[in-house]
C-alpha positions as CSV (number, residue, x, y, z in Angstrom):
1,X,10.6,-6.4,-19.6
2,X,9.3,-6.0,-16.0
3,X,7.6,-9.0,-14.5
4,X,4.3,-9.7,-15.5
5,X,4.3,-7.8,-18.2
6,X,4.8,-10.6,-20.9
7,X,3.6,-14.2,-21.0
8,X,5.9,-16.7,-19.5
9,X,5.1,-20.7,-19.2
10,X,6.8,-23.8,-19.5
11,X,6.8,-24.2,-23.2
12,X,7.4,-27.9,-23.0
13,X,4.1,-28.4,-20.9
14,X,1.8,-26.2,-22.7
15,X,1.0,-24.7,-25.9
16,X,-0.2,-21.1,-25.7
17,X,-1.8,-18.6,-28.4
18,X,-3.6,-15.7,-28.3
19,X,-3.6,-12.0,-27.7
20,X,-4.1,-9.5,-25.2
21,X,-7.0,-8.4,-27.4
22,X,-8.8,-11.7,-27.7
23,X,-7.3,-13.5,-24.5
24,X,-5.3,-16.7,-24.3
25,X,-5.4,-20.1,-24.7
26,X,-3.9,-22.5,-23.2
27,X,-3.4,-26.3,-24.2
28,X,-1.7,-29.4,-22.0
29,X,0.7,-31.2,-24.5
30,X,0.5,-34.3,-22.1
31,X,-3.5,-34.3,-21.3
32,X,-4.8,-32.2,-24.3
33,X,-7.2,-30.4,-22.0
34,X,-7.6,-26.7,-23.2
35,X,-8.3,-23.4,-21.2
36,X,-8.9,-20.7,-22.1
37,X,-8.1,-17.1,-20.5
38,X,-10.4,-14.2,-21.0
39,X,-10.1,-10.4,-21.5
40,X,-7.4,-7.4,-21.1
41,X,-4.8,-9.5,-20.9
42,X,-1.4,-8.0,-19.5
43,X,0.8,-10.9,-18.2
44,X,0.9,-14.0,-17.5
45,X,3.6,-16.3,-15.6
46,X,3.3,-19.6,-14.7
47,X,4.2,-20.4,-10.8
48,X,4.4,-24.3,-10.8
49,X,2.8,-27.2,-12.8
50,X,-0.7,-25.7,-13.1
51,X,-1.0,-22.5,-11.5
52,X,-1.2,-19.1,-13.1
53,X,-0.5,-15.4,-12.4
54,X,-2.5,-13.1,-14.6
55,X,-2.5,-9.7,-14.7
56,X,-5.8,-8.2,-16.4
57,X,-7.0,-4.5,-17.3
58,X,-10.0,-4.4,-16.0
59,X,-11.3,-0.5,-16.0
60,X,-9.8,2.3,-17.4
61,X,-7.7,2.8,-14.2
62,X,-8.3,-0.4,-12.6
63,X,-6.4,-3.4,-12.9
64,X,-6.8,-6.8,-11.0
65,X,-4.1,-9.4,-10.7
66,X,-5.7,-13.4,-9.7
67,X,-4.2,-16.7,-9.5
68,X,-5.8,-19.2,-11.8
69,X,-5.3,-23.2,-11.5
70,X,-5.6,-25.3,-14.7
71,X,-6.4,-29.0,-13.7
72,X,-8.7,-31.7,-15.3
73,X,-10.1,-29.6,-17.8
74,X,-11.1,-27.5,-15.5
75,X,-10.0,-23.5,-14.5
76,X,-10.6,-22.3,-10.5
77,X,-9.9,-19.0,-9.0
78,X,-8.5,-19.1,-5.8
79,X,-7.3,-15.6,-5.4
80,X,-7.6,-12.1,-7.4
81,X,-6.9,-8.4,-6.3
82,X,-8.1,-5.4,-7.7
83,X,-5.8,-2.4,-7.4
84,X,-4.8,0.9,-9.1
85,X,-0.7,0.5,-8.1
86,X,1.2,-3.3,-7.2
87,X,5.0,-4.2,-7.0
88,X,7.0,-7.2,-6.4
89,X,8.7,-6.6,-2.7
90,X,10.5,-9.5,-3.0
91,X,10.3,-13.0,-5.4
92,X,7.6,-13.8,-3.6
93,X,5.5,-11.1,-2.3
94,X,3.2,-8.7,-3.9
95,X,2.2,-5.3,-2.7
96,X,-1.3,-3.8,-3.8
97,X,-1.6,-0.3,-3.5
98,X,-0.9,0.1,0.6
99,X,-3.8,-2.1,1.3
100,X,-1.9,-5.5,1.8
101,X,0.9,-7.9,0.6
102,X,0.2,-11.3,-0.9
103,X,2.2,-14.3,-0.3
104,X,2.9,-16.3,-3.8
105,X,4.5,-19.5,-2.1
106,X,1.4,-19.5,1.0
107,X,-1.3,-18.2,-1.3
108,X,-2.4,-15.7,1.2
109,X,-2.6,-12.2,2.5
110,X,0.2,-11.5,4.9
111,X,-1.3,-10.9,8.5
112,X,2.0,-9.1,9.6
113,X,1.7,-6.2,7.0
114,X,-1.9,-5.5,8.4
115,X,-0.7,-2.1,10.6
116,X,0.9,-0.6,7.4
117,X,-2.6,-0.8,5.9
118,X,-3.8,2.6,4.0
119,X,-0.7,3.8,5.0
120,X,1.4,6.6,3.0
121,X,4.5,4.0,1.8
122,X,6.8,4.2,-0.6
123,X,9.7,1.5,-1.9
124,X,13.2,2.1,-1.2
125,X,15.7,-0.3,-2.6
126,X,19.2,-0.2,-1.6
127,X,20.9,-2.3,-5.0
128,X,23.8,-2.3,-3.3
129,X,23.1,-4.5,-0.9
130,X,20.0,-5.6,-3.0
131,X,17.2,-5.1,0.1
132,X,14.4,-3.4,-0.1
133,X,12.7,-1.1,2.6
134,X,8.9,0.3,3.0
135,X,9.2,4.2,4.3
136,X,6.2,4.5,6.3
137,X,4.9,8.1,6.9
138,X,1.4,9.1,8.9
139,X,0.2,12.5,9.2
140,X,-0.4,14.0,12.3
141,X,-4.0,15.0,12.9
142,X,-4.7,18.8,13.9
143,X,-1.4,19.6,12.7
144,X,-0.5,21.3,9.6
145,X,2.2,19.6,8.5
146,X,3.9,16.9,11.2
147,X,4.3,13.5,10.0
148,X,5.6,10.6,12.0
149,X,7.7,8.2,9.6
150,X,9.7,5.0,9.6
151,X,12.2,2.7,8.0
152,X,10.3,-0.9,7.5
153,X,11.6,-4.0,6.3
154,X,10.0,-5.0,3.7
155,X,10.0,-9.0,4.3
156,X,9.3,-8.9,8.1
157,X,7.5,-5.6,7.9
158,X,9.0,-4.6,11.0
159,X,10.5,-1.4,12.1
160,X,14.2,-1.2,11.1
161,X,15.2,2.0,12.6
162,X,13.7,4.6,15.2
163,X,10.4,6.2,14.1
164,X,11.1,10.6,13.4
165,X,8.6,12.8,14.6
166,X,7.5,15.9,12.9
167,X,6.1,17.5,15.7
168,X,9.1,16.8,18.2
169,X,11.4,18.3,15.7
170,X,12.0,15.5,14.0
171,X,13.3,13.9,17.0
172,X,14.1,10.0,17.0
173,X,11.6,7.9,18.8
174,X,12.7,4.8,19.5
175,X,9.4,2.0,18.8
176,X,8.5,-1.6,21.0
177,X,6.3,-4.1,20.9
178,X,5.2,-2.4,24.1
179,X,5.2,1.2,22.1
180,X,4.5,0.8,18.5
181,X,4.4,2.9,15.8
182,X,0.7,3.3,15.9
183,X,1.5,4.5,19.3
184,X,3.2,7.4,18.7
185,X,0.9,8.6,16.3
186,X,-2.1,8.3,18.9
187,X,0.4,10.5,21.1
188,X,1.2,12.9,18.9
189,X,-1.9,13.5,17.7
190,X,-3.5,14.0,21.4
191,X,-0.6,16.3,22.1
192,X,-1.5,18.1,18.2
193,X,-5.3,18.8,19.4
194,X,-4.5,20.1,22.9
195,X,-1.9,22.1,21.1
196,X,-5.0,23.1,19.0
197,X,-7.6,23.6,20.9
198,X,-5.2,26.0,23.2
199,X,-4.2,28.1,20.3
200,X,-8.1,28.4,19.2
201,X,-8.7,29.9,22.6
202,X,-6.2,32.1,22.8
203,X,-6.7,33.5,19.1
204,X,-10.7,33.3,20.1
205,X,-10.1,35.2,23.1
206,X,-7.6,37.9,21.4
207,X,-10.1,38.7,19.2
208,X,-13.2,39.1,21.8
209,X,-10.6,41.4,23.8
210,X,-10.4,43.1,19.9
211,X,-14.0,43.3,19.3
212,X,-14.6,45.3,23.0
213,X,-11.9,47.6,22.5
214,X,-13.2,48.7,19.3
215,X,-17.0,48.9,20.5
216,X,-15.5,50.6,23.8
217,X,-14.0,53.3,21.3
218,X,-17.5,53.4,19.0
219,X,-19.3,54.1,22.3
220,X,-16.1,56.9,23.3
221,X,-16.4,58.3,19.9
222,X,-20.8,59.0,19.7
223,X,-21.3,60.2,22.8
């Protein structure tokens, strides 16, 4: 069963019962304080001593996943996603569609995933030598089909090869802190328009030159 999709706690700790129908309960054997988790139900795993992942249903194509902390009788929140798509990168990190990555261990969004945000990604693992990669691909504005795409690490989220470029024939761009990824798709999109904009005039102008001729030969032909 993948992760998340069961209910997993420390059975010497806590009692649990319950359903993904009519939620879960949960019960400290030490304390006897009782808490009690409401609707769709999914998962849930237990992090540490009091802390909670669940995964709920929360529309018919929505799902949210929060962290929940039992303590002194009492439940808090202190984070929850929404999301349509999420997958484990790693142990400890948790993408969300390709909006961001949270941090279990530092209960927080990771800052350096930011410039991959809304980004086309997909996961590639290499089992091999178990490590997985994001493949990052952006299409090219006022171009029909050019993409620029890249190999990124998937702990560092930083790129791991050189960045291909659909509209350079697929040439290999190497990428810097001083020429990032972002970059080169601001470049190749301003070389896309005036690429563009050129071709409009030229078609624009072929077919004025079209539309004379054949009133030229109108004008030939009545008199």
């Amino acid at each position: 069963m993948s992760r998340l999709y069961g209910i997993t706690y420390n059975k010497e700790q806590w009692i649990c019962k319950g359903s993904r129908d009519f939620g879960y309960t949960f019960v400290n054997k030490k304390t006897f304080d009782s808490y009690r988790i409401y609707g769709d139900v999914i998962g849930i795993e237990q992090l540490d001593d009091n802390s909670f992942l669940v995964y709920h249903r929360i529309m018919r194509d929505e799902w949210q996943i929060s962290r929940v902390v039992f303590n002194s009788g009492h439940s808090s929140l202190i984070f929850s996603e929404k999301f349509k798509n999420f997958y484990f990168l790693s142990e400890d990190t948790i993408l969300f569609d390709s909006r961001c990555v949270y941090s279990i261990s530092k209960n927080c969004i990771v800052p350096e995933f930011e410039w991959l945000k809304y980004k086309d990604l997909e996961v590639i693992t290499d089992e091999e030598k178990n490590l997985t990669y994001l493949l990052v691909k952006q299409k090219i504005s006022f171009s029909d089909n050019a993409y620029v795409q890249v190999f990124v690490d998937s702990k560092t989220f930083k790129p791991v090869t050189s960045a291909s470029s659909g509209l350079r024939n697929n040439h290999h761009i190497t990428l810097s802190d001083n020429f990032t990824f972002n970059d080169l798709v601001k470049e190749d999109e301003r070389y896309a328009s005036i690429i563009h904009w050129i071709n409009f005039d030229i078609t624009e102008s072929i077919f004025k030159s079209g539309q004379k001729a054949l009133m030229e030969e109108l004008q030939i032909t009545n008199s």
